[in-house]
DRENMAR-142648 format. One line per field, with one value per residue: x, y, z of N, C-alpha, C in turn; residue number from 0; residue in one letter. Coordinates in pm, whole numbers, plus 50000, padded with zeros to 5 digits. Layout:
DRENMAR-142648
n_x	(X / ...)
n_y	(Y / ...)
n_z	(Z / ...)
ca_x	(X / ...)
ca_y	(Y / ...)
ca_z	(Z / ...)
c_x	(X / ...)
c_y	(Y / ...)
c_z	(Z / ...)
pos	(NUM / ...)
code	(a / ...)
***
This chain:
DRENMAR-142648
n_x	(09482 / 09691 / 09660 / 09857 / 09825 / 09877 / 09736 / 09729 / 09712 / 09647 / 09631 / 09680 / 09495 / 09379 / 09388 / 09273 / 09003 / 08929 / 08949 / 08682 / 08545 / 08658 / 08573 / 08300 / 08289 / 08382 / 08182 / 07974 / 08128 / 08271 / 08547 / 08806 / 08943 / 09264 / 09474 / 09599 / 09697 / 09767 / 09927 / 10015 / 10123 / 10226 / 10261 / 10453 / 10582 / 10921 / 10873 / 10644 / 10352 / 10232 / 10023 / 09829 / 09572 / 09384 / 09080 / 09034 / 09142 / 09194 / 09200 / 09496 / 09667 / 09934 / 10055 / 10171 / 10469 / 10560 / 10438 / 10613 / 10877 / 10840 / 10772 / 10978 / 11189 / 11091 / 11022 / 11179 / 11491 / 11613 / 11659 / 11847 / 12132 / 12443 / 12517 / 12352 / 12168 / 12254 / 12286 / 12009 / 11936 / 12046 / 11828 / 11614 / 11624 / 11504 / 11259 / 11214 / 11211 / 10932 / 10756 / 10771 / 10960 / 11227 / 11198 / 10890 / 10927 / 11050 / 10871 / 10685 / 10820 / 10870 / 10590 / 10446 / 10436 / 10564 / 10276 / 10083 / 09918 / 09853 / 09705 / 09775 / 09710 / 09629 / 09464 / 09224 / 09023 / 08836 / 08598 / 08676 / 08533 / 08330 / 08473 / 08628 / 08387 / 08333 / 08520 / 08535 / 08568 / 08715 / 09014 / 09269 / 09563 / 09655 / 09907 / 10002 / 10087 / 10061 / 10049 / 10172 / 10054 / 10207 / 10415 / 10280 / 10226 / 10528 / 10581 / 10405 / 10521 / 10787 / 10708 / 10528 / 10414 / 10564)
n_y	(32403 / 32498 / 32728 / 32933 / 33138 / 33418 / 33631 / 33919 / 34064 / 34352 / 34348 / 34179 / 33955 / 33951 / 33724 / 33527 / 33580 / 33536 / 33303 / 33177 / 33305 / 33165 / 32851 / 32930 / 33011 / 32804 / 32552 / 32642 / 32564 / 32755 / 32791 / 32572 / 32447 / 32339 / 32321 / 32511 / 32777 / 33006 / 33261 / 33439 / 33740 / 33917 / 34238 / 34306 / 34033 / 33874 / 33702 / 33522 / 33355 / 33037 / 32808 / 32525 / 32517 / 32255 / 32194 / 32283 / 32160 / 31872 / 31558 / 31555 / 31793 / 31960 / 31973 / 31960 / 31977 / 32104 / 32388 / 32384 / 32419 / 32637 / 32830 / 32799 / 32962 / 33201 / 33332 / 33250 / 33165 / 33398 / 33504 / 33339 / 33349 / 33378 / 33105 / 32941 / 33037 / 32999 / 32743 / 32682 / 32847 / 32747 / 32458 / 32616 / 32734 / 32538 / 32539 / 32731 / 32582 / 32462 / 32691 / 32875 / 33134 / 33352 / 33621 / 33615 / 33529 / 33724 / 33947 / 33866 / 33864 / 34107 / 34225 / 34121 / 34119 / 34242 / 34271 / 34207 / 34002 / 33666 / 33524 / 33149 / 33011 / 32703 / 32675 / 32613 / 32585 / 32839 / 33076 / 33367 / 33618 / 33577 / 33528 / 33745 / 33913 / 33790 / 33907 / 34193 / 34498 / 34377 / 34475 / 34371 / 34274 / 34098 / 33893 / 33679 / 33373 / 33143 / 32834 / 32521 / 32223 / 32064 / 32195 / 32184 / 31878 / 31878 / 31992 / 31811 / 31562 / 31651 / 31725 / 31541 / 31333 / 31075)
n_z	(13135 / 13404 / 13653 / 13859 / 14145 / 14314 / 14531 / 14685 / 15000 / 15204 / 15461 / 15794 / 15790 / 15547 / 15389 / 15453 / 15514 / 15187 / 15197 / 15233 / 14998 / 14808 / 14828 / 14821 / 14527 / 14457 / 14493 / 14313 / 14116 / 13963 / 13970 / 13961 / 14232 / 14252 / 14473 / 14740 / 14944 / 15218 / 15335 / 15646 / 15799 / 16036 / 16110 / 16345 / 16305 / 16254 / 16076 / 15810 / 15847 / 15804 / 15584 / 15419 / 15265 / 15354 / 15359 / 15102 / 14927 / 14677 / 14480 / 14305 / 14412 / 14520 / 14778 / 15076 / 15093 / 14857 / 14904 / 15117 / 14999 / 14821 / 14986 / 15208 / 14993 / 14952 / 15146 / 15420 / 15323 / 15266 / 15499 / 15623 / 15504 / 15284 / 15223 / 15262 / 15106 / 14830 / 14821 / 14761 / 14622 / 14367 / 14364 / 14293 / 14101 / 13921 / 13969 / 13782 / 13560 / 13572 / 13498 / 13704 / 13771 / 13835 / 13828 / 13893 / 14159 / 14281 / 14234 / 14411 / 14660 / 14730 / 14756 / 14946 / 15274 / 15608 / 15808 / 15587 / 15429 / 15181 / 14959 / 14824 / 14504 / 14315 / 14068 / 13767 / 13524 / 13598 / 13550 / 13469 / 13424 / 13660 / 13864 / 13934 / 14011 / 14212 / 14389 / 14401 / 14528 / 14692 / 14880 / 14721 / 14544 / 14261 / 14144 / 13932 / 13771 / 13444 / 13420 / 13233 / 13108 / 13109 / 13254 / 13513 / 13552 / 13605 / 13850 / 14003 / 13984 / 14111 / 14353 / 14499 / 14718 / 14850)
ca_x	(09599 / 09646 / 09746 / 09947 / 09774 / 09893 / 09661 / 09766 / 09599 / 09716 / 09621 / 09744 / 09369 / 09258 / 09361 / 09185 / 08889 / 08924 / 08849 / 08520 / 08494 / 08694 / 08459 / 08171 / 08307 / 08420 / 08098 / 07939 / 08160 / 08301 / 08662 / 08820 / 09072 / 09385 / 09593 / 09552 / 09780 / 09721 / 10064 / 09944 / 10202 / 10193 / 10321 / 10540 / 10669 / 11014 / 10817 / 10502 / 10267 / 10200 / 09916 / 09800 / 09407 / 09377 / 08960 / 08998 / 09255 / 09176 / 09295 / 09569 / 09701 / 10052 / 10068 / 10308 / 10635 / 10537 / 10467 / 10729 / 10950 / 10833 / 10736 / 11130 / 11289 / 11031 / 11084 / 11285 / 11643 / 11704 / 11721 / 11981 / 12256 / 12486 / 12575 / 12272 / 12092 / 12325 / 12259 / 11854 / 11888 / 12073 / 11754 / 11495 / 11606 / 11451 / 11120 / 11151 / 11140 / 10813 / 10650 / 10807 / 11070 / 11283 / 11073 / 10798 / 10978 / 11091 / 10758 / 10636 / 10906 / 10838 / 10498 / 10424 / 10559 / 10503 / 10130 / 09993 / 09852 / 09834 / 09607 / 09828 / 09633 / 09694 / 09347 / 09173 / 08827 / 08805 / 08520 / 08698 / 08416 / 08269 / 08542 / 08627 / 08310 / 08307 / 08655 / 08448 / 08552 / 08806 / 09138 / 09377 / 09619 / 09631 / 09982 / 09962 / 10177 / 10011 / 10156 / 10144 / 10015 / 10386 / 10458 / 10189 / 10294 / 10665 / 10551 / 10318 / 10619 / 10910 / 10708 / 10425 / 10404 / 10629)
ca_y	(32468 / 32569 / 32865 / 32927 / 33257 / 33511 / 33741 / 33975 / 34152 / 34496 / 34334 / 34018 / 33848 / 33975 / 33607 / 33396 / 33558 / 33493 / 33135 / 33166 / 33339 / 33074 / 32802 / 32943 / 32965 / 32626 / 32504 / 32667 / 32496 / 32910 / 32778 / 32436 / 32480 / 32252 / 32360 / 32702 / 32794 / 33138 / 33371 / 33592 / 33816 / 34039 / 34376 / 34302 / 33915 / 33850 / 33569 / 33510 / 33231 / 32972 / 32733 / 32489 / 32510 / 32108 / 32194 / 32323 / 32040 / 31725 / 31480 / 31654 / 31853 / 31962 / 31920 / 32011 / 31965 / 32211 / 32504 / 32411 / 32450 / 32803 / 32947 / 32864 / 33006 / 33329 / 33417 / 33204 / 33167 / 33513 / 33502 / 33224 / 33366 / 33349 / 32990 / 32847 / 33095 / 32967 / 32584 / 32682 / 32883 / 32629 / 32438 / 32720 / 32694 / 32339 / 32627 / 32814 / 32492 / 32421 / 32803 / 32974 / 33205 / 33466 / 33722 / 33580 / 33498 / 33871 / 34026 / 33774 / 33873 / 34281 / 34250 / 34024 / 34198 / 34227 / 34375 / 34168 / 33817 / 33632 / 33350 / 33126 / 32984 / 32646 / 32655 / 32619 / 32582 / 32938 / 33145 / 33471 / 33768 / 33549 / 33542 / 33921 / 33964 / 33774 / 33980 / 34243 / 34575 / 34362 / 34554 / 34273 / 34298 / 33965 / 33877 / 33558 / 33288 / 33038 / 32721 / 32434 / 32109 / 31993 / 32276 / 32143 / 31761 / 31838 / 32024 / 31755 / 31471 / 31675 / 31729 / 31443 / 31266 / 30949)
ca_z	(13190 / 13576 / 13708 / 14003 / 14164 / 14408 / 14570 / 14830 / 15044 / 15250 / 15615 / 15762 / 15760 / 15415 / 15303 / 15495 / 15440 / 15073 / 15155 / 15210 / 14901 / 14757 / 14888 / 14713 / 14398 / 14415 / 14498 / 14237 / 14006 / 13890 / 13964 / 14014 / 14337 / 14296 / 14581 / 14811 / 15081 / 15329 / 15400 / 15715 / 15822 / 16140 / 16164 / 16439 / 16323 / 16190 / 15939 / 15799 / 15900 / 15647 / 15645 / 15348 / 15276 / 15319 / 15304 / 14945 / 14801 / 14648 / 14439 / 14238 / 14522 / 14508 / 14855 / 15188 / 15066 / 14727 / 14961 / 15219 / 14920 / 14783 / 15103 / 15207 / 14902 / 14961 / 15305 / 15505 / 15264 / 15243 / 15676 / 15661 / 15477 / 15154 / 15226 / 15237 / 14986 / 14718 / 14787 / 14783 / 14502 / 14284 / 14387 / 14300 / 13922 / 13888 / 13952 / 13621 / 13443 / 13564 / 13505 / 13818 / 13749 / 13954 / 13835 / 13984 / 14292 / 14283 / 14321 / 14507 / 14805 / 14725 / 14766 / 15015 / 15357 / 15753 / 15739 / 15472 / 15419 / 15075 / 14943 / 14664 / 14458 / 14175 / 13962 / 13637 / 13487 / 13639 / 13496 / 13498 / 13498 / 13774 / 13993 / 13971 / 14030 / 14368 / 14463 / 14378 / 14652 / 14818 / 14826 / 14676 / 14428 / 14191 / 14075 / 13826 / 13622 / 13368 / 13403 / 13091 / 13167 / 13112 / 13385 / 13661 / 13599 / 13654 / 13976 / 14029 / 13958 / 14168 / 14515 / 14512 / 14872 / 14895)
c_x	(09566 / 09672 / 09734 / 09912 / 09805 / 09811 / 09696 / 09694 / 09630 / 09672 / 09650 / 09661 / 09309 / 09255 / 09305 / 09053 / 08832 / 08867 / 08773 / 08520 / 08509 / 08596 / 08374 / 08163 / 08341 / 08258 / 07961 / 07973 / 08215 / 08485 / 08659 / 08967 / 09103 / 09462 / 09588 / 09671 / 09792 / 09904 / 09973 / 10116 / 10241 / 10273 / 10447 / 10641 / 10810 / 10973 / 10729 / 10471 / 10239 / 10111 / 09849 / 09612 / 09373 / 09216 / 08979 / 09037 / 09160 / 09232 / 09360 / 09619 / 09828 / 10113 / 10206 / 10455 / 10658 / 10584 / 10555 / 10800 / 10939 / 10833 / 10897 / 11203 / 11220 / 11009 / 11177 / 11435 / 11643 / 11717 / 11847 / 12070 / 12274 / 12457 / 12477 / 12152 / 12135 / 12302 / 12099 / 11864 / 11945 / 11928 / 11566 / 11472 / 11560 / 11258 / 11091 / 11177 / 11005 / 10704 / 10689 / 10916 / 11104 / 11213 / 10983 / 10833 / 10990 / 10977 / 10729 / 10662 / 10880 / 10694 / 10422 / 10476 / 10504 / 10374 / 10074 / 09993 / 09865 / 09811 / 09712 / 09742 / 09646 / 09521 / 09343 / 09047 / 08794 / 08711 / 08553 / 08635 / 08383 / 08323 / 08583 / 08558 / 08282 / 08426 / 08617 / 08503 / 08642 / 08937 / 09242 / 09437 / 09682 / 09771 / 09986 / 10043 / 10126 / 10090 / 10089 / 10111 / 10118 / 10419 / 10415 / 10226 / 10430 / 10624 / 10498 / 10471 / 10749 / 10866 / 10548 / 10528 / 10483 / 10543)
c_y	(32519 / 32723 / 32900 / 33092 / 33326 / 33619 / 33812 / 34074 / 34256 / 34444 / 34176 / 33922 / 33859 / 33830 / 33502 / 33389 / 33559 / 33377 / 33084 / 33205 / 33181 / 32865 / 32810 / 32948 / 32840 / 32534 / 32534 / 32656 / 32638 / 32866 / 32621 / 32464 / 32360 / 32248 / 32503 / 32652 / 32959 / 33175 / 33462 / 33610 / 33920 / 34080 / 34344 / 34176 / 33904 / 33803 / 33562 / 33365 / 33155 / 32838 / 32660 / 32466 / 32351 / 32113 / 32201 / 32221 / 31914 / 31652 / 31585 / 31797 / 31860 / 31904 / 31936 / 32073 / 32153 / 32372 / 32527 / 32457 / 32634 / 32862 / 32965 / 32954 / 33190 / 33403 / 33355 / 33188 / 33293 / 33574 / 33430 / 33256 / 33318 / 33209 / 32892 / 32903 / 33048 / 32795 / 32629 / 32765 / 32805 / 32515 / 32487 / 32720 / 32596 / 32419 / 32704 / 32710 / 32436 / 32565 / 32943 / 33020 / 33257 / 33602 / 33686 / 33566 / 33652 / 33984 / 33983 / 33883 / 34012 / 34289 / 34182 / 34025 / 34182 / 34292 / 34309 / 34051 / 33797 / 33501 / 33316 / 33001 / 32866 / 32641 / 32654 / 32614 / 32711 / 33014 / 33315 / 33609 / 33713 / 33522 / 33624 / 33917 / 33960 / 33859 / 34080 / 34381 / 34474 / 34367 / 34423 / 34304 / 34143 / 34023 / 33694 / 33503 / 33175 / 32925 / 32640 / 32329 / 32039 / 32038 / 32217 / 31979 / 31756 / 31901 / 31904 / 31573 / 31509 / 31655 / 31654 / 31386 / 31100 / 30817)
c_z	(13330 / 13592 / 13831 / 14002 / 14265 / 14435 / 14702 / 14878 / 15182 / 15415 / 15660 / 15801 / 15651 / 15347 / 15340 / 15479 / 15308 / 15054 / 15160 / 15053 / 14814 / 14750 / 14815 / 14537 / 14343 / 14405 / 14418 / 14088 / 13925 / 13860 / 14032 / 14090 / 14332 / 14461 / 14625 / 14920 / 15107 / 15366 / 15509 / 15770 / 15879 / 16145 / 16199 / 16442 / 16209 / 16036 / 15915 / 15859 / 15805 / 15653 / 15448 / 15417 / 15280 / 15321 / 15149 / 14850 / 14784 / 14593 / 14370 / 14306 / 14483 / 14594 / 14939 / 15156 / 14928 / 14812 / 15086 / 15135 / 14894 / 14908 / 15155 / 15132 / 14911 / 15064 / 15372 / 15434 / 15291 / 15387 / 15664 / 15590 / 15357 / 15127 / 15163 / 15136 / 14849 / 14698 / 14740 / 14636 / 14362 / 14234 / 14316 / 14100 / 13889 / 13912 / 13839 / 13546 / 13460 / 13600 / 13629 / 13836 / 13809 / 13938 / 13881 / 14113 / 14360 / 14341 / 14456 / 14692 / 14774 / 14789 / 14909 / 15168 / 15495 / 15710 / 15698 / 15490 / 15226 / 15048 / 14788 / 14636 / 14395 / 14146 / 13839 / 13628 / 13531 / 13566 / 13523 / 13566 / 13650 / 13926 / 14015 / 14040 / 14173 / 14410 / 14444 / 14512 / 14778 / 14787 / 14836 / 14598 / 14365 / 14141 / 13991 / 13714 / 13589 / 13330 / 13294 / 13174 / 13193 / 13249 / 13509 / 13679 / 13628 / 13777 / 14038 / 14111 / 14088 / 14327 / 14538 / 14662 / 14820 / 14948)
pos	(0 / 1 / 2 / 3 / 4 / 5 / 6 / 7 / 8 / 9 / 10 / 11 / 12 / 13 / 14 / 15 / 16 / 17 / 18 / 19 / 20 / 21 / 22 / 23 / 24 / 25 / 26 / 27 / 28 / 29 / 30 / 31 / 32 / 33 / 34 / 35 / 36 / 37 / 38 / 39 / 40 / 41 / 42 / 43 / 44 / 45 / 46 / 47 / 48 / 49 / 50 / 51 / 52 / 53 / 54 / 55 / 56 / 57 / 58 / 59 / 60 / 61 / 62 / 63 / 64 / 65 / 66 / 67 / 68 / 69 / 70 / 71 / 72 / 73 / 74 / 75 / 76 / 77 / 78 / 79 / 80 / 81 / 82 / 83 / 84 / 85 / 86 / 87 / 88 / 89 / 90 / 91 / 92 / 93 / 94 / 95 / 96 / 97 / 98 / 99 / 100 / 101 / 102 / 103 / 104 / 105 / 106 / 107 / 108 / 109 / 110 / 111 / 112 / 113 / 114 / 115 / 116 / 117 / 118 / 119 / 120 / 121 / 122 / 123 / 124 / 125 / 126 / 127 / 128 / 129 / 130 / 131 / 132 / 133 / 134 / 135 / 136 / 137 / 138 / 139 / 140 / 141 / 142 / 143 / 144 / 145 / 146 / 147 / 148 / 149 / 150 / 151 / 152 / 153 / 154 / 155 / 156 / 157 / 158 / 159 / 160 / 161)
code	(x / x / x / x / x / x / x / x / x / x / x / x / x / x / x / x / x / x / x / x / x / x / x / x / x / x / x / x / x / x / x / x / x / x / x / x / x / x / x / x / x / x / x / x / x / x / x / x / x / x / x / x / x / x / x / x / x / x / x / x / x / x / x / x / x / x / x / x / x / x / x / x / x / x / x / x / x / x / x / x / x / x / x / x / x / x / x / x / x / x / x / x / x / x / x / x / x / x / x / x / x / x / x / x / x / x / x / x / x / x / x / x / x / x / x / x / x / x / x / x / x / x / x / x / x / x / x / x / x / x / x / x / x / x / x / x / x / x / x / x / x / x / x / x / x / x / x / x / x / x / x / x / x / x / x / x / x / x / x / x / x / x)
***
């Protein structure tokens, strides 16, 4: 089973330097990174910044389109208005059949603000204690939804590369 991971972090570089961490746990075989993508988010900008980890991915990647998708429906729709919030969120329900609900979406957009950065995550094989352990004294706050294998191939199936 994967799981689709949100970690946020109270400054708008705490998530990049996660991916070192991230990095080492991979290469220590502690966690197996599917898919990562970096939110930074300055103070002063209308929008966050949004950046796919293409070091961390490999085969089984969600890939561009995935987090063009969420990252629109989680900051950029709710700039553009009723009109086009209502086509996108018509859209967004085709996300809680594959594990990603409006409650999730919900924090997501609460938590996640000018100021702050956030590393999202898709993994498995994770060795839990051992990846605390590396986050270990770094002020994040982990929000987290366990997708089914059903869940990650309809993700996998809806926004695969053409």
């Amino acid at each position: 089973m994967a799981t689709l991971s949100v970690w946020k972090f109270n400054d708008a570089d705490g998530a990049s330097g996660a991916e070192q961490v991230l990095l080492d746990l991979q290469s220590k075989e502690l966690i197996r990174v599917r898919d990562a993508a970096v939110v930074s988010w300055a103070q002063d900008a209308k929008k966050p910044k949004t950046r796919q980890l293409h070091n961390l991915t490999g085969a089984g990647a969600l890939g561009g389109s995935f987090w063009g998708f969420l990252f629109g429906i989680l900051f950029f729709v709710p700039l553009l208005g009723v009109a086009i919030g209502a086509a996108v969120g018509a859209l967004s329900g085709s996300l809680a059949d594959v594990g990603i609900d409006d409650s999730f979406i919900k924090r997501i957009r609460e938590k996640v603000t000018p100021g702050t950065s956030a590393l999202f995550l898709l993994s498995s094989d994770a060795v839990p204690d051992r990846v605390a352990e590396a986050f270990r004294g770094v002020q994040a706050e982990l929000l987290e939804t366990n997708l089914s294998r059903e869940d990650e191939n309809a993700l996998r199936a809806a926004f695969a590369p053409e």
